[in-house]
FIBA-275271 format. One line per 10 residues: for each residue x, y, z of N, C-alpha, C. Coordinates in nm, 4 decimals. Example, Ala and Ser with C-alpha at 12.3 -4.5 7.8 and 13.67 -1.06 7.14 Angstrom:
// residues 2
1.3190:-0.5690:0.7800:1.2300:-0.4500:0.7800:1.3200:-0.3300:0.7800 ~ 1.2850:-0.2250:0.7080:1.3670:-0.1060:0.7140:1.2900:0.0030:0.7870 $
END
This chain:
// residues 259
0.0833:-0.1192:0.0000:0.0000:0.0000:0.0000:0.0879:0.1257:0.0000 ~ 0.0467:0.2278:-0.1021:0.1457:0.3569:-0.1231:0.1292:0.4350:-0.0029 ~ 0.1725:0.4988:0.0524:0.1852:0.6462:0.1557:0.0969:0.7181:0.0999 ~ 0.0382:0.7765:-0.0180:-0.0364:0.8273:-0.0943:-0.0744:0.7602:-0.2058 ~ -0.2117:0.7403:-0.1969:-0.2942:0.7251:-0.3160:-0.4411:0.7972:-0.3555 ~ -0.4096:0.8660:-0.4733:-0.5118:0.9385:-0.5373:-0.5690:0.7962:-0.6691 ~ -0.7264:0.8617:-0.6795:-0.7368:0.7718:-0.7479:-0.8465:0.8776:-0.8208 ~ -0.9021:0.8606:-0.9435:-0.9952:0.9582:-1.0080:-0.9928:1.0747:-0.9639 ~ -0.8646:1.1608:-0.9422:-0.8733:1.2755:-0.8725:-0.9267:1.3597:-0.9975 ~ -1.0347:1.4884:-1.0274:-1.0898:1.5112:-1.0704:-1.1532:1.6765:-1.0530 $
-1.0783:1.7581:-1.1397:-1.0846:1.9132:-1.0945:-1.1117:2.0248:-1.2001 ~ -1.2524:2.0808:-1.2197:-1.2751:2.1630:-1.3320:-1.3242:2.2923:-1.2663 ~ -1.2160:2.3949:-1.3849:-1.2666:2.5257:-1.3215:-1.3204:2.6244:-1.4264 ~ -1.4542:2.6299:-1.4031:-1.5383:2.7126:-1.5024:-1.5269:2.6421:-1.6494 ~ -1.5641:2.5168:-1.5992:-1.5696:2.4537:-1.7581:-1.4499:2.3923:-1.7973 ~ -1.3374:2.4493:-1.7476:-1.2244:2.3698:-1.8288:-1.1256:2.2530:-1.7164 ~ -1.1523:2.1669:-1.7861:-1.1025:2.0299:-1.6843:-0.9305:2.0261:-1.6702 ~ -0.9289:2.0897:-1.5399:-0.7515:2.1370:-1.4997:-0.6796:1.9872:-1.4895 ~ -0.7826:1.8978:-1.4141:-0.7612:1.7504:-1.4072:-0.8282:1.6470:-1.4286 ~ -0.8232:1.5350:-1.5059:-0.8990:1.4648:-1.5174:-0.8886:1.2937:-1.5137 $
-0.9739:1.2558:-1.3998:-0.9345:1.1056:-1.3619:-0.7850:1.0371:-1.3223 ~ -0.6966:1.0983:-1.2653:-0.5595:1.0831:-1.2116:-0.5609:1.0010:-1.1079 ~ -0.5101:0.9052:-1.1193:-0.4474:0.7961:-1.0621:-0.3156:0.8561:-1.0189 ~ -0.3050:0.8366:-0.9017:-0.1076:0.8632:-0.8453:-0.0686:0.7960:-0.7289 ~ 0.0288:0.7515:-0.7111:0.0670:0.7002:-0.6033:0.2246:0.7557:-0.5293 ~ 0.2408:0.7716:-0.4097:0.3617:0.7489:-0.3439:0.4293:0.7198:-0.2775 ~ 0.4776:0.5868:-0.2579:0.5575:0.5070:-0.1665:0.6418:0.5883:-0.0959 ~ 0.6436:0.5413:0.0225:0.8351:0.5738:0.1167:0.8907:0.5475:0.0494 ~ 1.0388:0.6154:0.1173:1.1033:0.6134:0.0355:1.1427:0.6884:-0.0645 ~ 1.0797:0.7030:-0.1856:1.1308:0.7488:-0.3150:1.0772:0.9091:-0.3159 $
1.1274:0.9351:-0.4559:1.1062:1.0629:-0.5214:1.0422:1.0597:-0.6623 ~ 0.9126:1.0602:-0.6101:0.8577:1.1144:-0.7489:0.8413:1.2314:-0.8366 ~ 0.8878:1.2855:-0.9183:0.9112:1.4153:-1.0001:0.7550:1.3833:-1.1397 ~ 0.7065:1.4924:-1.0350:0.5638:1.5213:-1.1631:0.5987:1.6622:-1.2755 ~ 0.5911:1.6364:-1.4285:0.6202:1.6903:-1.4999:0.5243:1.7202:-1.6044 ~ 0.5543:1.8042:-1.6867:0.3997:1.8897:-1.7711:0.4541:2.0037:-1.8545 ~ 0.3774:2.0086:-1.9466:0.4019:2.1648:-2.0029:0.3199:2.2752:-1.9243 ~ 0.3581:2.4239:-1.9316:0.2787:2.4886:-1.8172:0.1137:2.4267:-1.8493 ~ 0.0806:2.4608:-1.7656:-0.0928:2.4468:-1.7782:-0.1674:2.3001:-1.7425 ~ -0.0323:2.2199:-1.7269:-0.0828:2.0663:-1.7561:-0.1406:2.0130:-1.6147 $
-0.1476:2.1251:-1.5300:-0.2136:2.0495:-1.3946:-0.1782:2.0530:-1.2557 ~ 0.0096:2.0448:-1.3255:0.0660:1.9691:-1.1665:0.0568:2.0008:-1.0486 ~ 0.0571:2.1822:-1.0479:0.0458:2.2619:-0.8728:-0.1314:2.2586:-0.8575 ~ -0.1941:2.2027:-0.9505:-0.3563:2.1750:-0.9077:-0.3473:2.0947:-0.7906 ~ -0.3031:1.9597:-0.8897:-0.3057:1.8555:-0.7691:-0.1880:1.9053:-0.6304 ~ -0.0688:1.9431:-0.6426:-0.0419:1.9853:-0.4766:-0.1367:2.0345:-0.4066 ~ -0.1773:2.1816:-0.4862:-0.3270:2.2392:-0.4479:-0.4079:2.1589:-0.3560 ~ -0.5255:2.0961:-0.4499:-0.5886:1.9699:-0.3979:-0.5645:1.8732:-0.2933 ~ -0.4417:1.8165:-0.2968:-0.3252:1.7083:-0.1881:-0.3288:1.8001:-0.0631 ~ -0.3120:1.9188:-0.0563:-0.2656:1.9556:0.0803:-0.3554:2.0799:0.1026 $
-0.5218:2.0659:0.0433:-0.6264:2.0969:0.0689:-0.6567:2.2205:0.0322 ~ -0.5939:2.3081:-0.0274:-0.5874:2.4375:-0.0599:-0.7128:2.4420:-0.1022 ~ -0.7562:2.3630:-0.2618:-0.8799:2.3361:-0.2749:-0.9382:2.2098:-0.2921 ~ -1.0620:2.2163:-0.3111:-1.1158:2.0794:-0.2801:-1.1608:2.0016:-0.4314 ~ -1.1651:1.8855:-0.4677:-1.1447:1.8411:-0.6165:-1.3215:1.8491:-0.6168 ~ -1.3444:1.7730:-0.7830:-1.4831:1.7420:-0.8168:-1.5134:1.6162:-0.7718 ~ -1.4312:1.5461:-0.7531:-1.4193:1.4434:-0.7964:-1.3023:1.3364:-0.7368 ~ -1.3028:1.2226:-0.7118:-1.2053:1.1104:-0.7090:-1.1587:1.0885:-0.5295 ~ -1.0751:1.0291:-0.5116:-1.0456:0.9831:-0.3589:-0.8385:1.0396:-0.3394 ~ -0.8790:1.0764:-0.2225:-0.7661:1.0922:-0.1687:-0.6549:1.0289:-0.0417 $
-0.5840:0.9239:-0.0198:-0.5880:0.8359:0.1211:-0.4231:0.8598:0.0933 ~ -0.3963:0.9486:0.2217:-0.2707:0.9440:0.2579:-0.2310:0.8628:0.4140 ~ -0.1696:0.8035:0.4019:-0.1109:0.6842:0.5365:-0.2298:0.6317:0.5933 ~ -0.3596:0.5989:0.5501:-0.4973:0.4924:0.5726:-0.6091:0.6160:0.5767 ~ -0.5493:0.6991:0.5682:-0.6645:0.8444:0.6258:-0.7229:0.8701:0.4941 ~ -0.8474:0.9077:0.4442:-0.8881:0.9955:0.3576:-0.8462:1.1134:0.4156 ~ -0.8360:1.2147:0.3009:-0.7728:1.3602:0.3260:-0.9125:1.4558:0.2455 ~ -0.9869:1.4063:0.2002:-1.0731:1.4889:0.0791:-1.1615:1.5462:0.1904 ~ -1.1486:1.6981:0.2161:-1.2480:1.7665:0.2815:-1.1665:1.8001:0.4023 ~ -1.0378:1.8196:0.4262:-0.9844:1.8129:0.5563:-0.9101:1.9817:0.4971 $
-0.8914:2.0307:0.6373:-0.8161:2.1979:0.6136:-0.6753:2.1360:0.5928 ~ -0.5859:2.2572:0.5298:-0.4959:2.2945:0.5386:-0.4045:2.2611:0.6348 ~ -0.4256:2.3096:0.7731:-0.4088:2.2772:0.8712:-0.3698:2.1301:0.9531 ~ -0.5033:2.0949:0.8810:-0.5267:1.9293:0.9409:-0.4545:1.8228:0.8747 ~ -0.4257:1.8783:0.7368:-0.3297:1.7503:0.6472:-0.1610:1.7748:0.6995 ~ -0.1298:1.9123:0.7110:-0.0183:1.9098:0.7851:0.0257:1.8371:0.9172 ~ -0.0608:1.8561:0.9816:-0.0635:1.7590:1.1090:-0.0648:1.6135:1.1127 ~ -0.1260:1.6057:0.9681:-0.1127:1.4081:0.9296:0.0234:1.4217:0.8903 ~ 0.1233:1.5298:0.8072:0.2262:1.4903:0.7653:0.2830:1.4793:0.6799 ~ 0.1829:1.5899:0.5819:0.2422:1.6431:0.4145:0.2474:1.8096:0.4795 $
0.3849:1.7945:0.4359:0.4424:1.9633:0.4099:0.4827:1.9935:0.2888 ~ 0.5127:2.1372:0.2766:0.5028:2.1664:0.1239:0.6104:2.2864:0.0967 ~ 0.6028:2.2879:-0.0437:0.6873:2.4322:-0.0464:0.5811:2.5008:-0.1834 ~ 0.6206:2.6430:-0.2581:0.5606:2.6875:-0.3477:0.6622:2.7354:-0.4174 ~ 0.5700:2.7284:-0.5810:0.6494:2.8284:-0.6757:0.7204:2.9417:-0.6262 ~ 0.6261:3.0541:-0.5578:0.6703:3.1885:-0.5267:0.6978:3.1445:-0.3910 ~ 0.8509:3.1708:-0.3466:0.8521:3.1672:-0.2332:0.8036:3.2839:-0.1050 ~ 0.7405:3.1713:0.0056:0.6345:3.2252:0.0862:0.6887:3.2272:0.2133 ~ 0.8026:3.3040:0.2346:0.8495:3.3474:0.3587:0.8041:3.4843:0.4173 ~ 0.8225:3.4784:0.5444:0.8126:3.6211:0.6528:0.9369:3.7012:0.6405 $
0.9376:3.8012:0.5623:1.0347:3.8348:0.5775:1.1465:3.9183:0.6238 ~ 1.0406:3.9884:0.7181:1.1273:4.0588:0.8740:1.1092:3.9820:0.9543 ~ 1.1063:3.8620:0.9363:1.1288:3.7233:1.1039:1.2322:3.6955:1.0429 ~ 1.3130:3.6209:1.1021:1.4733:3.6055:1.1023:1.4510:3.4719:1.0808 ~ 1.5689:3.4211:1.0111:1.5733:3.2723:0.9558:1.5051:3.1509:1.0917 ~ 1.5511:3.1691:1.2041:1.5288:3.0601:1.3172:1.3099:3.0435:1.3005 ~ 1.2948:3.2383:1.2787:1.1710:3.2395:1.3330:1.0359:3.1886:1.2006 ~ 1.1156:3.1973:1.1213:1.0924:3.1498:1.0062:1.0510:2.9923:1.0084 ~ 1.1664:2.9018:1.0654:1.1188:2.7919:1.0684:1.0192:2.7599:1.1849 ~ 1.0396:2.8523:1.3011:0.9571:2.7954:1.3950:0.8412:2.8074:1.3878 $
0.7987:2.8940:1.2766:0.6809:2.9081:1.2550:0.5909:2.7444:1.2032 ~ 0.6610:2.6935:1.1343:0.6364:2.5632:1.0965:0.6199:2.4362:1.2219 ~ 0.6834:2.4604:1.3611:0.6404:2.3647:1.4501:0.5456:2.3995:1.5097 ~ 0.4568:2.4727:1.4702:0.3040:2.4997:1.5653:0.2516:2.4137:1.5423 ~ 0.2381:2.3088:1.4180:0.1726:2.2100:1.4142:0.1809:2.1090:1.5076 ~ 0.2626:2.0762:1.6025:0.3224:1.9990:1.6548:0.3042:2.0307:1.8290 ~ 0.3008:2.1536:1.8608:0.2187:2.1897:1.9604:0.1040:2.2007:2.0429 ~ 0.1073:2.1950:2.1622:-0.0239:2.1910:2.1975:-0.0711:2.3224:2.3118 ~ 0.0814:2.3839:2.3103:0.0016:2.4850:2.4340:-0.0822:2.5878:2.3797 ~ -0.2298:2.6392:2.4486:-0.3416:2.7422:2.3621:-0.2365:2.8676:2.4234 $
-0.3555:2.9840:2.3847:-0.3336:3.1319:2.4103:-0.3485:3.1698:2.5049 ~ -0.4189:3.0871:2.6120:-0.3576:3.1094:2.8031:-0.2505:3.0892:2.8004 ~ -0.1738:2.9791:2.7507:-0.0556:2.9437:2.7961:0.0634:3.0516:2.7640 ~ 0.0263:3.0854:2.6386:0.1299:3.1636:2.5533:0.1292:3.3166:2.6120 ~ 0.0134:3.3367:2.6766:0.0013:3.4822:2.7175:0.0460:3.4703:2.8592 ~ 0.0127:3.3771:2.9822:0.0704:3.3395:3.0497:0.2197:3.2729:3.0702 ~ 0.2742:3.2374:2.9813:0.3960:3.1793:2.9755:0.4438:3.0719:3.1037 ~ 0.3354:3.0091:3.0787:0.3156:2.8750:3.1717:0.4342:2.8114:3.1627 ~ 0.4942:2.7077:3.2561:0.5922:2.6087:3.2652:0.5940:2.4955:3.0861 ~ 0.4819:2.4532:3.0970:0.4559:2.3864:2.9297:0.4454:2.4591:2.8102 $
0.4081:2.5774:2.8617:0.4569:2.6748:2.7417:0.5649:2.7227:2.6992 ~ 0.6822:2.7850:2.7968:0.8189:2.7481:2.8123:0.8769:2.6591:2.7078 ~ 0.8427:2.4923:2.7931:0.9341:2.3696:2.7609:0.9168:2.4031:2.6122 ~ 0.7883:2.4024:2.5865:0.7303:2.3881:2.4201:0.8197:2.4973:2.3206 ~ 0.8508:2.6100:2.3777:0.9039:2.6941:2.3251:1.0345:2.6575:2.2885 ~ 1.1132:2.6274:2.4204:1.2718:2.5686:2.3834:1.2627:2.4511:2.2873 ~ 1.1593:2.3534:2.3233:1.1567:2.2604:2.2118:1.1533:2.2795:2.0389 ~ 1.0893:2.4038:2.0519:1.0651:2.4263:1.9485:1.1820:2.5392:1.8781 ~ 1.2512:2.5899:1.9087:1.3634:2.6548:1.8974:1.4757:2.5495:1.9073 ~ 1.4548:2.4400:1.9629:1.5848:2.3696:1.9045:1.5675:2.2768:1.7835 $
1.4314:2.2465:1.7823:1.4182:2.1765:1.6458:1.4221:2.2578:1.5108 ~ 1.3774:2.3860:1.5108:1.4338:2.4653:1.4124:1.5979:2.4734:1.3706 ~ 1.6503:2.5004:1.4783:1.7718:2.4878:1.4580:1.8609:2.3475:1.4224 ~ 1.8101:2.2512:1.4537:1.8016:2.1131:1.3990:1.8112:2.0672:1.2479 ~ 1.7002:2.1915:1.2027:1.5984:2.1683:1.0930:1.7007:2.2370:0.9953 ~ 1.7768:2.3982:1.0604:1.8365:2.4351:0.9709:1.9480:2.3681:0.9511 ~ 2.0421:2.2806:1.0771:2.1935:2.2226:1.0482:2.1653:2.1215:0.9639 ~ 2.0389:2.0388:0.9069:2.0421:1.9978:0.8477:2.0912:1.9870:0.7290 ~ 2.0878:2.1344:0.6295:2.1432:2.2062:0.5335:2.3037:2.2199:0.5261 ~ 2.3689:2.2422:0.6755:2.4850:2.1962:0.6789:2.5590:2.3342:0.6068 $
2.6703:2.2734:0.5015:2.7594:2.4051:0.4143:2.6931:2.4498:0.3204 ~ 2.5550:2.4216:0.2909:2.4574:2.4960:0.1696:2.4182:2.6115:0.2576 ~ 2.4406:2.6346:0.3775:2.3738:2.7674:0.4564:2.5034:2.8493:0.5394 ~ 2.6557:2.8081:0.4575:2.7209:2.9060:0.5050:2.7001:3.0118:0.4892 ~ 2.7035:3.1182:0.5700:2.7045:3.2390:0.5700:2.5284:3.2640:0.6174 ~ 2.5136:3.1778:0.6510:2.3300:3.1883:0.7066:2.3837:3.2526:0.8556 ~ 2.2964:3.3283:0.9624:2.2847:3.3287:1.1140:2.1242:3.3244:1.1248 ~ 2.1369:3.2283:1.2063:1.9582:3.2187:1.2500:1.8994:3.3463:1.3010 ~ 1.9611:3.4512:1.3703:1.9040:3.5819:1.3476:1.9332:3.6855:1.2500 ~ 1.9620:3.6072:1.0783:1.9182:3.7904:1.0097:1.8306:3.7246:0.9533 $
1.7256:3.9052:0.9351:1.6302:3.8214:0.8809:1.6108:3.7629:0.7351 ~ 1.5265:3.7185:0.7078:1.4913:3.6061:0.5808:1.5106:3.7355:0.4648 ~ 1.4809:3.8460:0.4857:1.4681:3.9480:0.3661:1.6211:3.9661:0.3166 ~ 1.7155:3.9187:0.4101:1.8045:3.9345:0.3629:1.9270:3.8619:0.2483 ~ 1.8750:3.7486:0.2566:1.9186:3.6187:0.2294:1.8792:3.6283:0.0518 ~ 1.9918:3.5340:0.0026:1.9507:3.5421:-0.1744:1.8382:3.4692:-0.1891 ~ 1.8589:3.5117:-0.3402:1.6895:3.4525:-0.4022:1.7025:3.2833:-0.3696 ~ 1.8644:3.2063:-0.3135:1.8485:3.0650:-0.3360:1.8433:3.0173:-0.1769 ~ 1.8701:3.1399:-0.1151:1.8516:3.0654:0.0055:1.7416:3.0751:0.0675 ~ 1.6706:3.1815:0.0382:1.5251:3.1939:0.0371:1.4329:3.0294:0.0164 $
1.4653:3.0174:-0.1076:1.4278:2.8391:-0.1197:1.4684:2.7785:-0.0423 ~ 1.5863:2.7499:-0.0066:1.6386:2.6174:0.0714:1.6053:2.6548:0.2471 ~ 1.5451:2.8234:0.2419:1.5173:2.8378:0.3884:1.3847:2.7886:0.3833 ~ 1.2694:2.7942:0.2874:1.1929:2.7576:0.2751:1.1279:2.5928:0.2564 ~ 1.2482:2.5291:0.2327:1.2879:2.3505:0.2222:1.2821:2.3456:0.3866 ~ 1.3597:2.3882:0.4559:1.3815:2.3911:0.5807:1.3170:2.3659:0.6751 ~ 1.1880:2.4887:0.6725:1.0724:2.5113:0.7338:0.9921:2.4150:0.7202 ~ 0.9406:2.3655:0.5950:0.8588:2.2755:0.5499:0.9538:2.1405:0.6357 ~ 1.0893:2.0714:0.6096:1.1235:1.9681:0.7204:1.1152:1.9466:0.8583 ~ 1.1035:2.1163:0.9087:1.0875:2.1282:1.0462:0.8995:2.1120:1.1509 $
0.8558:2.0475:0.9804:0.7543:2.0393:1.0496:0.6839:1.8382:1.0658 ~ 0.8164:1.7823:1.0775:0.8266:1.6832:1.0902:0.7462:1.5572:0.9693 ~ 0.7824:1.6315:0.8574:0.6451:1.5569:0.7414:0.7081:1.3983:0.6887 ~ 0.5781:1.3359:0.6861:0.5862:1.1729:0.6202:0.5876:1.1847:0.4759 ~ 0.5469:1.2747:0.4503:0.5730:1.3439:0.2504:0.5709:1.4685:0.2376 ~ 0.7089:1.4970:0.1606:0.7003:1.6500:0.1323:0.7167:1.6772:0.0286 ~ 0.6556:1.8042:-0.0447:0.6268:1.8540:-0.1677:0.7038:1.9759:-0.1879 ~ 0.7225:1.9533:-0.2944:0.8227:2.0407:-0.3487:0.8160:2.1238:-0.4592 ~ 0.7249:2.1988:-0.5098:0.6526:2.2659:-0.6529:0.7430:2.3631:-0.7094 ~ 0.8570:2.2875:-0.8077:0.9387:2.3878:-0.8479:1.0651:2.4522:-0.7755 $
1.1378:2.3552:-0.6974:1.2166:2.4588:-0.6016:1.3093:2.4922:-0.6752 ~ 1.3781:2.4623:-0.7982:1.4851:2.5243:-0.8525:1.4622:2.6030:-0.9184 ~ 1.3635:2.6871:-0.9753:1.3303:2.7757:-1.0675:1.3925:2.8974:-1.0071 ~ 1.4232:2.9832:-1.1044:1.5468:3.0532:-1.0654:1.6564:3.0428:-1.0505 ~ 1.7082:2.9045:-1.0293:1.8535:2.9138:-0.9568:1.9305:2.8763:-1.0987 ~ 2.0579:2.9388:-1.0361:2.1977:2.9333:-1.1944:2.2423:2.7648:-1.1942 ~ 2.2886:2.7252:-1.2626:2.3443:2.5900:-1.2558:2.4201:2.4968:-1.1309 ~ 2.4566:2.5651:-1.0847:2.5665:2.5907:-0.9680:2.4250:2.5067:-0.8253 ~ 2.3538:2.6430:-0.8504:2.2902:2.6488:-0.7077:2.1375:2.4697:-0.7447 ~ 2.1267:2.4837:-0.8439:2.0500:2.3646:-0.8910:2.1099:2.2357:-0.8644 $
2.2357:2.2201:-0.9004:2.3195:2.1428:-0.8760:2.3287:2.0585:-0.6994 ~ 2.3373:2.1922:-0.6635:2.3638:2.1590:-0.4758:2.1694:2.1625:-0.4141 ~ 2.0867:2.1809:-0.4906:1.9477:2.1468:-0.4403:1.9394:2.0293:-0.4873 ~ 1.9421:1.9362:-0.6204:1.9523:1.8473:-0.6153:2.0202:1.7527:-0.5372 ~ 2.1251:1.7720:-0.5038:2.1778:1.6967:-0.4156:2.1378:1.6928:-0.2450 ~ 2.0526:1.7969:-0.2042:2.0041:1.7939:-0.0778:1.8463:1.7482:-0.0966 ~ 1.7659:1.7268:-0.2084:1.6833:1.6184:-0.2235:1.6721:1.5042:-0.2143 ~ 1.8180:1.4520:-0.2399:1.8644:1.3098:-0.2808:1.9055:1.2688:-0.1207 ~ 1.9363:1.3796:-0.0006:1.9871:1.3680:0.1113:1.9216:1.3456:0.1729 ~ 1.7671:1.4435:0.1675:1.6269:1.4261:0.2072:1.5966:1.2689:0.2011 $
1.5837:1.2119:0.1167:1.5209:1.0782:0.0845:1.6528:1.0172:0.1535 ~ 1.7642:0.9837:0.1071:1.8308:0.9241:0.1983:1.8692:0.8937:0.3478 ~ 1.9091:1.0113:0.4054:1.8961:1.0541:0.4961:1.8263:1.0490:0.6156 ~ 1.6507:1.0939:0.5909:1.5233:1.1170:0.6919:1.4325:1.0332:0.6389 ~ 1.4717:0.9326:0.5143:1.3719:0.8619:0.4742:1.2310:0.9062:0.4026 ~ 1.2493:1.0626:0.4108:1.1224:1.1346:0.3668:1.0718:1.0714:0.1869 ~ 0.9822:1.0316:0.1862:0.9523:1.0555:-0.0134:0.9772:1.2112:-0.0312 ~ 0.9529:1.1773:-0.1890:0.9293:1.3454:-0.2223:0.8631:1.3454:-0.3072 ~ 0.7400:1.4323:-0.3615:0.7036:1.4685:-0.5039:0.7027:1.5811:-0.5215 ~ 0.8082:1.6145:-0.6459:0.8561:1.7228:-0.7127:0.7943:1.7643:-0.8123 $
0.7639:1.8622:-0.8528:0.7087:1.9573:-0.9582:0.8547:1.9791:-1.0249 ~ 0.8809:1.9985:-1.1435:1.0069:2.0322:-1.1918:0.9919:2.0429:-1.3324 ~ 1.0659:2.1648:-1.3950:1.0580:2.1668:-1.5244:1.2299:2.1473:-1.6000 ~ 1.3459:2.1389:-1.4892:1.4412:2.1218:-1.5050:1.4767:1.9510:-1.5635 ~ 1.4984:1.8870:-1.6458:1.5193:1.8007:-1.6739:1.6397:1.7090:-1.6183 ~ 1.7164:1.7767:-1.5975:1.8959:1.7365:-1.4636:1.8554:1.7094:-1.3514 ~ 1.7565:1.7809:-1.3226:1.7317:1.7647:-1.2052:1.6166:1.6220:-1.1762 ~ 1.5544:1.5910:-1.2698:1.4269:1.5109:-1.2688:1.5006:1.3767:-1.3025 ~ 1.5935:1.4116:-1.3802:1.7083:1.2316:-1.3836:1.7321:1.2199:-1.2993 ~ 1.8388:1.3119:-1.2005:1.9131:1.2883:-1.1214:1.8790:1.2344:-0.9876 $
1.6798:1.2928:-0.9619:1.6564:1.2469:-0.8158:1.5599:1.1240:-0.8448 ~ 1.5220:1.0927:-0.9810:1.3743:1.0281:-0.9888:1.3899:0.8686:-0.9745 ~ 1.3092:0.8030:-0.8706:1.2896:0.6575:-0.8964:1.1542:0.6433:-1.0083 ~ 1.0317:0.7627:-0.9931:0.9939:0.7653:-1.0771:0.9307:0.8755:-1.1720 ~ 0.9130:0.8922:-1.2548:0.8335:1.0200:-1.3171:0.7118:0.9717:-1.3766 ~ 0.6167:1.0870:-1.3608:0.4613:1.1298:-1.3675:0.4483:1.2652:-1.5179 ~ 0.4018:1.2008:-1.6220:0.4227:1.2797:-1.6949:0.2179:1.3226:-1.6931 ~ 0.2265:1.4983:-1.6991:0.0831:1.5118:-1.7193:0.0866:1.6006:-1.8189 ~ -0.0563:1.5688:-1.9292:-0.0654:1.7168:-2.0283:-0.2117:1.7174:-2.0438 ~ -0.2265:1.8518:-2.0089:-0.4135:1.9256:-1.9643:-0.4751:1.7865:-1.9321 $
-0.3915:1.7920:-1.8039:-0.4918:1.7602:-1.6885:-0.4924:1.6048:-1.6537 ~ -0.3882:1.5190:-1.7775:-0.4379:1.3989:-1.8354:-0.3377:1.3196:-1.8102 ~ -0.3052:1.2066:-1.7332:-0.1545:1.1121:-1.7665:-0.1291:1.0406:-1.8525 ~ 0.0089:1.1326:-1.8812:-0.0139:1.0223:-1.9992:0.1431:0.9757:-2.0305 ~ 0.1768:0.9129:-1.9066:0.3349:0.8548:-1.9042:0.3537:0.8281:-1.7640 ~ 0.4167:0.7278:-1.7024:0.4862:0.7406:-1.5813:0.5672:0.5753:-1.5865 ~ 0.6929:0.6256:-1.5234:0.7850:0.5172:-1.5471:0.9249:0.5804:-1.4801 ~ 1.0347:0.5101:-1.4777:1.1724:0.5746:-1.4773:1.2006:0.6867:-1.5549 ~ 1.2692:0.7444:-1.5421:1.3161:0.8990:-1.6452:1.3530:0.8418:-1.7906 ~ 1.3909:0.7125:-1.8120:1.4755:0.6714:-1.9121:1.3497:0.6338:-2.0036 $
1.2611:0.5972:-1.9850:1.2142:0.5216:-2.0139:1.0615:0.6529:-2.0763 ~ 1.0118:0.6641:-1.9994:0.9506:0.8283:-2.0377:0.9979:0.9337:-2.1010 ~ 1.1485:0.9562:-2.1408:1.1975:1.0415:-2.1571:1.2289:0.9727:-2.3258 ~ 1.1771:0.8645:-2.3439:1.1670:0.7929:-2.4660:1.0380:0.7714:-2.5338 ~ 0.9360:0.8191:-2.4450:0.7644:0.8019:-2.4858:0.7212:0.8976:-2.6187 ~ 0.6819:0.8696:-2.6999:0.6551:0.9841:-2.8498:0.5594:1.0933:-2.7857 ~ 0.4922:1.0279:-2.6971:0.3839:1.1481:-2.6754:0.4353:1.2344:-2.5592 ~ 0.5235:1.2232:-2.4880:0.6063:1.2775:-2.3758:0.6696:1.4151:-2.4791 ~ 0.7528:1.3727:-2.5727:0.8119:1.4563:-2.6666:0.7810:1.5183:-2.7520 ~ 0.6737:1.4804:-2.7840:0.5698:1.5530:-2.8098:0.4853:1.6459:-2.7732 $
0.4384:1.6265:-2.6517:0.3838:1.7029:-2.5418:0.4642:1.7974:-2.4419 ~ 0.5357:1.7677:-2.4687:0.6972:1.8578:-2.3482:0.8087:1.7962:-2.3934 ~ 0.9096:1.7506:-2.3659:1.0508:1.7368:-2.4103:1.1183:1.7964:-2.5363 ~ 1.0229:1.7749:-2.6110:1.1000:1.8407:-2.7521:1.1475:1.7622:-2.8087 ~ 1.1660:1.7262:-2.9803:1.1886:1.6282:-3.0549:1.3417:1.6084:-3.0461 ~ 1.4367:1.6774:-2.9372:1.5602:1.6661:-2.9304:1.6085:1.6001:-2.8003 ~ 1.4774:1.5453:-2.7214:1.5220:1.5088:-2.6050:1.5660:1.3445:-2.5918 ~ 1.6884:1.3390:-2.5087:1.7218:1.2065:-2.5260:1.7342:1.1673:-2.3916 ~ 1.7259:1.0333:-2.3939:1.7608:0.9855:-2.2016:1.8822:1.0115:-2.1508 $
END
């Protein structure tokens, strides 16, 4: 049984079918990289997956749970975290506060406690300030020149992402999503995100499903790829093997693409 399975997932907006009848699955373990020409769907379904909105249609069961109809909120707490195209940081909170924002899920003291600054409100606090910081050594020499107090506004356009990778780990997730994190970055900095994906899965055991339009990057981490076009699957297999499909190259790759 997958960690995630969608099955007839199913999503039309004002007539035009963004998704239609999607089957997906995702085991521990691996990294699945979902791919498309723009328009073909893919940040629908994150959308959808981690409740933003709600489908027409089809079933959603992440780790035995249905998820279809659950907040935002509540799927995080089962254990899908996420990241976005545009990165969605605070950006006069300082890198530490940045991530800690991400262990509220994980908390339990209310707004007596916090206004009172009860003994369990305290513990919860240090707890939660060291797992951020946890969250960031994770990153290791990709965050030299980071200090957990400047703030996030200050930081480049790539660490912005990988502070934003961060946050999303610090919130202890069983699958995490990833919509595009290299966009923007020069060769260099793509290079060293791929390789802290591949660390992710190794490492914390986390899956991953990636949004990606980078092709280096979709070899380099994929056990498997999810090919979608308007709305529709229509490929999934190893990179090698998809990256050989007529209608893949047709539909996105380009008649020059080779495995």
């Amino acid at each position: 049984m997958a960690l995630l399975e969608i099955r007839g997932l199913t999503k039309v907006f004002g007539g035009v079918r963004a998704i239609t009848e999607l089957d997906l699955d995702v085991a521990d373990g691996e990294v699945v990289s979902i791919i498309g020409p723009n328009g073909a769907g893919k940040t629908t379904v994150f959308n959808i997956v981690t409740g933003m909105i709600s489908p027409d249609d089809g079933t959603i069961t992440f780790d035995g749970t249905n998820i279809v109809g659950l907040r935002p909120s509540q799927i995080i707490q089962l254990g899908i975290a996420r990241t976005f195209q545009n990165v969605r940081l605070f950006p006069e909170m300082t890198v530490r506060e940045n991530v800690m924002v991400a262990r509220h899920c994980r908390t339990r003291a209310g707004v007596v406690g916090a206004i009172l600054r009860t003994p369990s409100f305290r513990r919860e606090e240090a707890d939660t300030r060291r797992r951020a910081e946890e969250a960031l050594a994770f990153f290791g020499t990709r965050l030299v020149g980071w200090r957990f107090d400047t703030p996030a506004r200050s930081l480049s356009y790539a660490n912005r992402r990988r502070l934003e990778i961060a946050r999303a780990m610090a919130a202890e997730p069983k699958l995490l999503f990833l919509d595009e994190p290299t966009a923007g970055m020069n060769p260099r900095e793509t290079q060293e995100l791929t390789e802290l994906i591949r660390r992710i899965r190794d490492e914390t055991g986390v899956p991953v499903a990636l949004i990606e339009h980078d092709m280096r990057v979709v070899k380099g981490v994929s056990e498997r790829v999810v090919v979608l076009d308007h709305g529709q699957k229509i490929a999934e297999g190893p990179y090698r093997e998809v990256a050989r499909d007529e209608r893949v190259i047709e539909a996105y790759l380009g008649r020059k693409a080779t495995a």
